[in-house]
C-alpha positions as a LaTeX table, in Angstrom:
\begin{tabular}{lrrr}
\hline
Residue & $x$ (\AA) & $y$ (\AA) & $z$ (\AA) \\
\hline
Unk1 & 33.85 & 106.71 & 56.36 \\
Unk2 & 32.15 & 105.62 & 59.43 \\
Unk3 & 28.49 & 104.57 & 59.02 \\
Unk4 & 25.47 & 104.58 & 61.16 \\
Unk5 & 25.64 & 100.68 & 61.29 \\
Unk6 & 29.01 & 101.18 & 62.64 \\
Unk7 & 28.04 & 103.31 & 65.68 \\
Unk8 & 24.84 & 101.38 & 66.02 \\
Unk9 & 26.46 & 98.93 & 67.54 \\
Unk10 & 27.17 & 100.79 & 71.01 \\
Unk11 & 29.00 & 97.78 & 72.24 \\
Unk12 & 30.71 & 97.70 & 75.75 \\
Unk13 & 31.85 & 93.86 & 75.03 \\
Unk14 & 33.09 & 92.09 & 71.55 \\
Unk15 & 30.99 & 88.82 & 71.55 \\
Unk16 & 32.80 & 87.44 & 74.35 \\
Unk17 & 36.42 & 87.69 & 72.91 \\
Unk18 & 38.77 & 90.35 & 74.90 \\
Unk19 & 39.95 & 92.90 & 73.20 \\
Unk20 & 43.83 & 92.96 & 73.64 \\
Unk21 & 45.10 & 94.79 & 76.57 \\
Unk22 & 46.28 & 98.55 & 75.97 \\
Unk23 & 46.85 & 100.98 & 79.40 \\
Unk24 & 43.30 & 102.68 & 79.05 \\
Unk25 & 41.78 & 100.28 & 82.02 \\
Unk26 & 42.85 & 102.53 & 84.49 \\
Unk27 & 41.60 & 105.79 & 83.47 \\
Unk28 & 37.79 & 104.14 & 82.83 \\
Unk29 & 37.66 & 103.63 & 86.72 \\
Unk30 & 35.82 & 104.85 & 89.28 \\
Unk31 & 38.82 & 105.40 & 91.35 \\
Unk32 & 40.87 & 107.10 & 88.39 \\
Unk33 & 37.53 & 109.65 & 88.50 \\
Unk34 & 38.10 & 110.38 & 91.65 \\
Unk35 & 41.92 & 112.12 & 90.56 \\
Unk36 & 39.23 & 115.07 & 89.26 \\
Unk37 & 36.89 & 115.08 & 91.98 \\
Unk38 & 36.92 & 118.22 & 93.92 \\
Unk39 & 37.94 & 121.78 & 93.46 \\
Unk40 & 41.21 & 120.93 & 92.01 \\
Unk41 & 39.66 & 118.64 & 89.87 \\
Unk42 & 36.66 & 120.73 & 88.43 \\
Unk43 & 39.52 & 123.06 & 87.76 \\
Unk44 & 41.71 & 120.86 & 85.97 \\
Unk45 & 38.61 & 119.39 & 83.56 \\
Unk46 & 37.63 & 123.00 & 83.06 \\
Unk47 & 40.89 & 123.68 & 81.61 \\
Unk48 & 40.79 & 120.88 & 79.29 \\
Unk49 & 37.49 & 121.23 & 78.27 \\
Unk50 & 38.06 & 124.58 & 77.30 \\
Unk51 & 40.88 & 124.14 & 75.16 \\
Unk52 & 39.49 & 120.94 & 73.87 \\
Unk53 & 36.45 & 123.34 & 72.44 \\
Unk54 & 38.72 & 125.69 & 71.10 \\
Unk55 & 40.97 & 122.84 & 69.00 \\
Unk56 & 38.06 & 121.21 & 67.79 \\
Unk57 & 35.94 & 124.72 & 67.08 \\
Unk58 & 36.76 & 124.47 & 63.02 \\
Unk59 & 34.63 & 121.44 & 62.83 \\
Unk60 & 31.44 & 122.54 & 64.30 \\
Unk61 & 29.54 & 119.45 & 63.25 \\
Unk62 & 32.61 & 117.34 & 62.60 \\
Unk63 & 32.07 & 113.80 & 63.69 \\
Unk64 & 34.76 & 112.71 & 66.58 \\
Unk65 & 36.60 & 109.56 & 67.67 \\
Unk66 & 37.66 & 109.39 & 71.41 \\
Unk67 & 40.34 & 106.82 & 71.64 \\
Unk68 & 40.71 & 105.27 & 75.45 \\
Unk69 & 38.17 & 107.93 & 76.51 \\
Unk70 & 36.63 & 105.57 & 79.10 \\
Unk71 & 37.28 & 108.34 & 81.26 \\
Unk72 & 34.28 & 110.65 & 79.64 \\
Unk73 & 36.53 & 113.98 & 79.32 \\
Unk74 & 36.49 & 114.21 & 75.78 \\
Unk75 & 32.27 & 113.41 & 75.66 \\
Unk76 & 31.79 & 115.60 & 78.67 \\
Unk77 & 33.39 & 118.77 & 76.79 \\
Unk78 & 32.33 & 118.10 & 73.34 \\
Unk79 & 28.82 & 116.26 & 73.89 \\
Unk80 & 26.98 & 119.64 & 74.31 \\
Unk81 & 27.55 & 120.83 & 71.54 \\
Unk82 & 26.04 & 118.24 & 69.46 \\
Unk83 & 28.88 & 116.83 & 68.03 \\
Unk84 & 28.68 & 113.02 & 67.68 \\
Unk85 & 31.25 & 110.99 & 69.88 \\
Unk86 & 32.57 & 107.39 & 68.75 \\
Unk87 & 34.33 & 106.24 & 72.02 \\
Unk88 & 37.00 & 103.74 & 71.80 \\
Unk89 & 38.06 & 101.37 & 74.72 \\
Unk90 & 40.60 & 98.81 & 74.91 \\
Unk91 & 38.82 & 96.44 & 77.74 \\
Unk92 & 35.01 & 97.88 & 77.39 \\
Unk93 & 33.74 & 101.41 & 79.92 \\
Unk94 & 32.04 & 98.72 & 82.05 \\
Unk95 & 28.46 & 99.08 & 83.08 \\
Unk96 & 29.02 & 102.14 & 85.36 \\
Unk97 & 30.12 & 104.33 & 82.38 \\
Unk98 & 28.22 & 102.63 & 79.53 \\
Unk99 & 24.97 & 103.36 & 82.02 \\
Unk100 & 26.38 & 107.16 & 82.96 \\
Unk101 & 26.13 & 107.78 & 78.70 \\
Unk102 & 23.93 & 105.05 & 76.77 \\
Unk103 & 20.55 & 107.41 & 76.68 \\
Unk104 & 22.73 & 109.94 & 75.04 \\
Unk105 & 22.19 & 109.80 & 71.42 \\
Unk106 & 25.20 & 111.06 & 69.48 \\
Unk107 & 27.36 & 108.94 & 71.52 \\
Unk108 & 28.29 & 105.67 & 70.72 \\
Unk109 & 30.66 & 102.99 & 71.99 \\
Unk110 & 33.55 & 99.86 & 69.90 \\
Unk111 & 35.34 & 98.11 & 72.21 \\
Unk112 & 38.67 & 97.40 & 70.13 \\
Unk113 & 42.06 & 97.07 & 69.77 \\
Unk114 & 43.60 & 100.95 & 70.14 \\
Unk115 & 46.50 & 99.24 & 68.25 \\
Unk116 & 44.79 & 98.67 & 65.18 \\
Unk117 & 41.40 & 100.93 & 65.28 \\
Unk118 & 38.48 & 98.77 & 63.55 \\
Unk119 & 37.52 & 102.05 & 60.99 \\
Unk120 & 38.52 & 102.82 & 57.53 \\
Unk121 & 41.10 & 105.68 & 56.74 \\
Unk122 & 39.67 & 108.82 & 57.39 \\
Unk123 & 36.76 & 107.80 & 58.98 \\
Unk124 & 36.06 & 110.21 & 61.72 \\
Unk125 & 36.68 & 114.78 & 60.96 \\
Unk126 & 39.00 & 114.93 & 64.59 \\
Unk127 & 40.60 & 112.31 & 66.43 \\
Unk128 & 41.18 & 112.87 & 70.22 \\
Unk129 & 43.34 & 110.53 & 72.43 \\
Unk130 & 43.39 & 112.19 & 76.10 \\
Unk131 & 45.91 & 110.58 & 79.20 \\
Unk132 & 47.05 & 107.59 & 76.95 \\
Unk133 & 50.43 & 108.85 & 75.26 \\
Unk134 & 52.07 & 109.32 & 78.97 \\
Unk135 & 51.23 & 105.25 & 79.15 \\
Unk136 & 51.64 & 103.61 & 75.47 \\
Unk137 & 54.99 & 101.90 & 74.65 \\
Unk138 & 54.75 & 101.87 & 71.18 \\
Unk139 & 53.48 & 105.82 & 70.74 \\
Unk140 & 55.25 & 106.38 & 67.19 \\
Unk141 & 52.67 & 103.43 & 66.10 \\
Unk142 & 49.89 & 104.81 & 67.96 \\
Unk143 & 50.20 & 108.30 & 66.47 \\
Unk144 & 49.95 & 106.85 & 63.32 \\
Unk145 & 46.92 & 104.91 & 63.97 \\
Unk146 & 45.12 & 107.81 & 64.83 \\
Unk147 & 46.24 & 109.53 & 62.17 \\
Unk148 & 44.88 & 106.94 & 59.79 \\
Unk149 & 41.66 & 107.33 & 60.65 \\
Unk150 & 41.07 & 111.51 & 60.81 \\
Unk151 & 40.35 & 112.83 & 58.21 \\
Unk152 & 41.22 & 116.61 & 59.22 \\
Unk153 & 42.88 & 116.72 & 62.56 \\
Unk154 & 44.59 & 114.62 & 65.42 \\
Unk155 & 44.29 & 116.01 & 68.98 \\
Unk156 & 46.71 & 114.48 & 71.43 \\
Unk157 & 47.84 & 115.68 & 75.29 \\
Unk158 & 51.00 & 114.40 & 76.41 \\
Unk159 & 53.68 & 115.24 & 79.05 \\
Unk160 & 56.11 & 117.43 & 78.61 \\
Unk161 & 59.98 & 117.19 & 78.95 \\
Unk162 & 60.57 & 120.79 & 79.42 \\
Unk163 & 58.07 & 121.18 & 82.31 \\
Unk164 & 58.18 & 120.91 & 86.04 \\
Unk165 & 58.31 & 116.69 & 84.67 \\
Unk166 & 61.65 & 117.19 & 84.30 \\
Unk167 & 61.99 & 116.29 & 88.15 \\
Unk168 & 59.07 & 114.25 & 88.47 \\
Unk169 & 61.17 & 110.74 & 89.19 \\
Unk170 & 62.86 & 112.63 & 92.22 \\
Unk171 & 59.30 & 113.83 & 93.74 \\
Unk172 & 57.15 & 110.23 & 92.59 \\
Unk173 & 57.30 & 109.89 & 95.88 \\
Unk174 & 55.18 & 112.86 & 97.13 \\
Unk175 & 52.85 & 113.01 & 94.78 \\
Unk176 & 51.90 & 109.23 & 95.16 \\
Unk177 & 51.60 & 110.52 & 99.19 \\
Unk178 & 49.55 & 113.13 & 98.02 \\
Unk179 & 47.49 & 111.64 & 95.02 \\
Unk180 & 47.11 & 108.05 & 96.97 \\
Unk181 & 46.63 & 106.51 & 93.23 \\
Unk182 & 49.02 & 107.97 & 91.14 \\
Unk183 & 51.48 & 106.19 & 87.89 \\
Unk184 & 54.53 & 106.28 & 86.56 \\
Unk185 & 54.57 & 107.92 & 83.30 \\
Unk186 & 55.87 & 108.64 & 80.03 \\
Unk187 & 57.28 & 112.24 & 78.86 \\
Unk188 & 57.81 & 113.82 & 75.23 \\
Unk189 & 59.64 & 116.37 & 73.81 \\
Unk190 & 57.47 & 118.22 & 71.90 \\
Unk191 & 59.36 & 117.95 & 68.80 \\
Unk192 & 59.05 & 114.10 & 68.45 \\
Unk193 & 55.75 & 114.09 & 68.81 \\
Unk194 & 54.84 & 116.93 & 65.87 \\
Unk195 & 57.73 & 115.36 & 63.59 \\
Unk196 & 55.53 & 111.98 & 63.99 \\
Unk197 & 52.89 & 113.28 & 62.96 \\
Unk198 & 54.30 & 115.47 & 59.98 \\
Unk199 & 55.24 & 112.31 & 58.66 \\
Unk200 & 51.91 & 110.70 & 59.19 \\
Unk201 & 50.62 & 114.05 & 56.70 \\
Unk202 & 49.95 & 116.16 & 59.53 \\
Unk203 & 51.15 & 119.87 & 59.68 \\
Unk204 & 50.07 & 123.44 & 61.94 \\
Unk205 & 50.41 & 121.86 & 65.11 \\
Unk206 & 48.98 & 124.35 & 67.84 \\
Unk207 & 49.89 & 123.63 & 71.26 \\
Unk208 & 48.30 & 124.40 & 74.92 \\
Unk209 & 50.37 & 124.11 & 77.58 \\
Unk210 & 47.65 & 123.05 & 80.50 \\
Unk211 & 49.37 & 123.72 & 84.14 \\
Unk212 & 52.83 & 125.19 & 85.00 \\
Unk213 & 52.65 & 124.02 & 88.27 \\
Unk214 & 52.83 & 120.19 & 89.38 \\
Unk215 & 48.96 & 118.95 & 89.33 \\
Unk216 & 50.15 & 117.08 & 92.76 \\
Unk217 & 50.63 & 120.66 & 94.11 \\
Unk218 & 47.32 & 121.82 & 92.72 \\
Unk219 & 45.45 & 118.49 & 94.41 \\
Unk220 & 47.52 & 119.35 & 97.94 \\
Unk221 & 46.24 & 122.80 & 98.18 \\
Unk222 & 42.58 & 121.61 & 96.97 \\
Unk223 & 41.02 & 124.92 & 96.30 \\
Unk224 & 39.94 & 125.81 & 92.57 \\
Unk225 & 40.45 & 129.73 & 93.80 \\
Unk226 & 43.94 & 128.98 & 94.80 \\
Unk227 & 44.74 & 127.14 & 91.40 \\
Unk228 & 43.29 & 129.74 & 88.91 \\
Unk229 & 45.11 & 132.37 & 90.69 \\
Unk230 & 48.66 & 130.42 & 90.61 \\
Unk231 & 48.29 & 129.61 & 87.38 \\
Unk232 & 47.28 & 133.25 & 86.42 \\
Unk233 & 50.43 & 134.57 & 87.79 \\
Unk234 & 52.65 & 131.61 & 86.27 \\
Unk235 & 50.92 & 133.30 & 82.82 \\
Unk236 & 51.93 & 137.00 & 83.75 \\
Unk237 & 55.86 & 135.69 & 84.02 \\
Unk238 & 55.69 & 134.29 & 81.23 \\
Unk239 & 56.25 & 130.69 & 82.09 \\
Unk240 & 53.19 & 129.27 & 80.39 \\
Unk241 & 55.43 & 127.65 & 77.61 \\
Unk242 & 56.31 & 125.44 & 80.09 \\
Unk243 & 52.71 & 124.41 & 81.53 \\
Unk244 & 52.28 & 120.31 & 80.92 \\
Unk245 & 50.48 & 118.56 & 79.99 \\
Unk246 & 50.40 & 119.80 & 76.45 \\
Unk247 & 47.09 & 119.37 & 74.22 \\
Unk248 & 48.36 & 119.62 & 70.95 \\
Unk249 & 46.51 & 119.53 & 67.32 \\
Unk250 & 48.03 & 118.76 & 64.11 \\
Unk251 & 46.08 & 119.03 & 60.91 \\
Unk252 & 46.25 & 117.16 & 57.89 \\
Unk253 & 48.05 & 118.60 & 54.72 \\
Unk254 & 45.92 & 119.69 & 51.97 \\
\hline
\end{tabular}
């Protein structure tokens, strides 16, 4: 169980020693924040932020880990609500996040190792780890990390094989022209991620597929209008199933 002299701590730095390296640098940017700036981007957050609500809605007042949220999705959707957010970071947010949340009280910062998460089993209700599957090598380990340490549910997004990322190595090159500061990127079947977790004592796994249409696309046309509309109709053919990235939740067995 987490306690207050845990989150007290609201540390942005370990006393001087690094914490070891682990992909979520990039997303805890300034220039990664730009990738959701705009009406393509308000439209993508929205998106998340909605489902994010409705996967977490069975804990109301469920306490929350963020791991490699230096991005602030997960404690932008979930903040208002009054749920209390433990954000972990690989490297630190750096001052320009750490100053964007410090005077907001049920948030709290560890800088850590996202390898080997510094809390006791079952520490935090819901575990959330948004953008970092598409980038961790090890993911099997990291799945089970974060499983370790919720103590009702694990909320994960990752990419999908069975989407439009099926063809994504053949286009990298026009959606780096169009998204200036774009990465390569990992992709999961679906079924290796829930069977991960099912061994980890995780079962129910509800899935929501984001965007059937490449997010590339969606940042070329630039108009929020445009993208709810597109993605509408993608819905009314049925093709949702195949909308990526996928936020999926997995709860633990009783």
């Amino acid at each position: 169980m987490v306690t207050k002299s845990d989150l007290d701590e609201r540390e942005v730095s370990q006393n001087g020693s690094p914490a070891k390296e682990f992909g979520d640098e990039a997303a805890a940017t300034d220039d990664y924040a730009k990738r959701f700036s705009g009406p393509a981007g308000a439209y993508f957050l929205q998106v998340q932020a909605d489902y994010l609500k409705e996967l977490c809605a069975p804990w109301p007042d469920g306490t929350v880990l963020d791991v490699g949220g230096g991005h602030g999705q997960v404690a932008e959707a979930l903040l208002p609500s009054g749920r209390q957010v433990t954000v972990a970071s690989s490297l630190g947010l750096g001052e320009t996040q750490a100053a964007r949340f410090g005077s907001v009280g049920n948030m709290f910062f560890k800088t850590c190792d996202l390898g080997a998460l510094p809390f006791d089993d079952r520490s935090f209700d819901v575990v959330v780890s948004i953008r970092m599957l598409a980038h961790v090598d090890d993911w099997p380990g990291y799945l089970a990390e974060l499983a370790r340490v919720a103590r009702h549910a694990v909320i994960v997004d990752f990419a999908e094989k069975r989407s439009v990322n099926a063809i994504s190595g053949s286009l990298f090159g026009l959606k780096k022209a169009i998204e200036k500061n774009t990465r390569s990127f990992h992709m999961h079947r679906r079924a290796e991620i829930t069977e991960t977790l099912a061994k980890c004592g995780f079962e129910d796994p509800t899935a929501c597929p984001q965007f059937v249409l490449p997010m590339a696309l969606h940042r070329g046309v630039g108009k929020g209008s445009w993208s709810r509309a597109a993605e509408s109709g993608m819905g009314a053919l049925g093709l949702k199933r195949f909308g990526s990235p996928v936020l999926l939740r997995m709860t633990r067995s009783a």
